[in-house]
N, C-alpha and C positions, 0 to 999 in steps of 0.2 A: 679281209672284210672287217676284221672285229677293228684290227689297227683303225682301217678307214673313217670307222664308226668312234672310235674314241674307246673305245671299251679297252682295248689297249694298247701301251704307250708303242711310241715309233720303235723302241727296242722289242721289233718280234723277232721270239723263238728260231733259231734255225729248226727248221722242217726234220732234219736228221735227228733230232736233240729228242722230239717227242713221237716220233714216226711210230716205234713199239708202244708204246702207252695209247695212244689213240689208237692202233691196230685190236691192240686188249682188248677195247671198249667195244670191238667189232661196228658192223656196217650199218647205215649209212656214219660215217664221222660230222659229228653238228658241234654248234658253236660250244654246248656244254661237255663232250667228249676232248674237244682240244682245252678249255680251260682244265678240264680234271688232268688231261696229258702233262700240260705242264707244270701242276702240280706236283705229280706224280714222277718227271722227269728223271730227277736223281737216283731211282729205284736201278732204273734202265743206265747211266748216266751218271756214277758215282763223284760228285763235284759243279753236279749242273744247281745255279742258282736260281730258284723259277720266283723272285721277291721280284726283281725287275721289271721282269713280263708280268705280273698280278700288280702291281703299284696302282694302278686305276680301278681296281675293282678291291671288293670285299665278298667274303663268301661267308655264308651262317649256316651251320650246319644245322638240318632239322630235326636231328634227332640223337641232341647229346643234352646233356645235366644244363639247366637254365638257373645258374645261382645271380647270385645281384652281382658275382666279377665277371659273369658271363653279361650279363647287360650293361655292366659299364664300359666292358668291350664292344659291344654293339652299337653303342649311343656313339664311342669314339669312331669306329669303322665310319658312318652316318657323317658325323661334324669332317672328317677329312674329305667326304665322298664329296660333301656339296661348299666342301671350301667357303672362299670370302663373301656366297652369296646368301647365306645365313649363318649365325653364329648358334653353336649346338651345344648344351651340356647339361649334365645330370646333376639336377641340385640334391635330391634324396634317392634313395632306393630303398624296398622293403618287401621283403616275400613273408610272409605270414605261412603259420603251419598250415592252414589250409588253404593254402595256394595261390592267395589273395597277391598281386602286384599292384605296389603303388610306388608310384614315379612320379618324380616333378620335373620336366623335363623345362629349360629357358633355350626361347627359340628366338632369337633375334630379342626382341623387345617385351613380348608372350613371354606366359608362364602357362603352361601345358599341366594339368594336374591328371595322370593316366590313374585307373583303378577298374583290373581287369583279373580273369580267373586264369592264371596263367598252369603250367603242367609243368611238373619238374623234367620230364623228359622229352618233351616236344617243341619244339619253336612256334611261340605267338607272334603274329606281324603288330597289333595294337601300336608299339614304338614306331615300328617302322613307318606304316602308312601314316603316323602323324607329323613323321619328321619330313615324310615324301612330302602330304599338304602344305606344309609352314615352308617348303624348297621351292615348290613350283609356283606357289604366293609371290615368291620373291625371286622370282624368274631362274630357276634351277630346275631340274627335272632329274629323278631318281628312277630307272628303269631296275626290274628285274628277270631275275631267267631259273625257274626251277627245275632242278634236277633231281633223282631220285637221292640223292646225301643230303640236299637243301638249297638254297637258294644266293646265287654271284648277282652283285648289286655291281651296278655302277650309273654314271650319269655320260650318257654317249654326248656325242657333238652333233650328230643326224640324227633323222626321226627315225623308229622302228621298222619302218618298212624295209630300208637297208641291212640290219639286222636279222628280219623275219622273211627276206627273199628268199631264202635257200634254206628254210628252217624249217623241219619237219612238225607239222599240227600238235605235236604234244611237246615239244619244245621251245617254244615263242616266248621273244621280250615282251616283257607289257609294263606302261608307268604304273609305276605304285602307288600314287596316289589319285587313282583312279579304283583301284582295288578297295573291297573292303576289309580291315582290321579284322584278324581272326585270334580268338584269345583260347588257346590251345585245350585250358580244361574246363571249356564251356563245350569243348562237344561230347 
């Protein structure tokens, strides 16, 4: 289903490869247990290369250190995600001792000026949901799917509903830009 959906590439996982890592995760197994599976493959699987099977998606952990190389990493995850249907990049970055984020993000033709309260240890979506708006402008769509580590982006080929058939109520895709912008040390 995820291949189906675009989420990821025609190189899926042999089933053997992640079976104990998705069993770990226990029951029901959902689309976010098999992406951590093969993740986590090589644990079980000493030589399994799991960059393949993740090539179409990005994952942001939500609760690690948010330095500006961690968001220039994100910005890049982003500009690969939505490829040649916008052009993505970080003209500044600047965290301020009190927690202050300011970006200037060039979105196709746009200049995106972000200034939000960001947490050193939490993940804010602000980037995200503006790069998801300036994608789906420009006929791209940026879905996401949170799990209890954080959140695997990708841009499917189907709509969600394909996605979200078999997807237990607390684990569902949803477009990002559709969401609202959460800037972590405003709450």
């Amino acid at each position: 289903m995820l291949a189906e959906a675009g989420v990821l590439p025609t190189a899926v996982p042999d089933v053997d490869a992640i079976a104990e890592a998705v069993a770990d995760a226990g029951e029901p197994p959902t689309a976010g247990t098999v992406l951590g599976a093969i993740g986590e493959a090589a644990y079980w699987h000493p030589g399994f290369d799991a960059e393949p099977h993740l090539a179409d998606l990005a994952f942001h952990d939500g609760h690690a250190e948010q330095f500006a190389d961690t968001l220039r990493e994100q910005v890049e995850d982003l500009a690969r995600l939505v490829g040649d249907a916008l052009a993505v990049h970080l003209e500044h970055v600047e965290i301020t001792d009190d927690g202050r984020h300011h970006l200037r993000l060039r979105l196709g033709d746009d200049v995106a000026d972000l200034d939000y309260a960001g947490h050193v240890k939490y993940l804010s979506t602000v980037l995200h949901v503006e790069v998801a708006r300036a994608a789906h402008a420009a006929g791209t769509r940026l879905a996401w799917l949170w799990v209890d580590q954080g959140v695997y982006l990708a841009v499917p080929v189907t709509g969600l509903a394909e996605l979200n058939a078999v997807a237990p109520d607390h684990e569902r895709w949803s477009w990002v830009d559709e969401d609202e912008p959460v800037a972590a040390g405003a709450l």
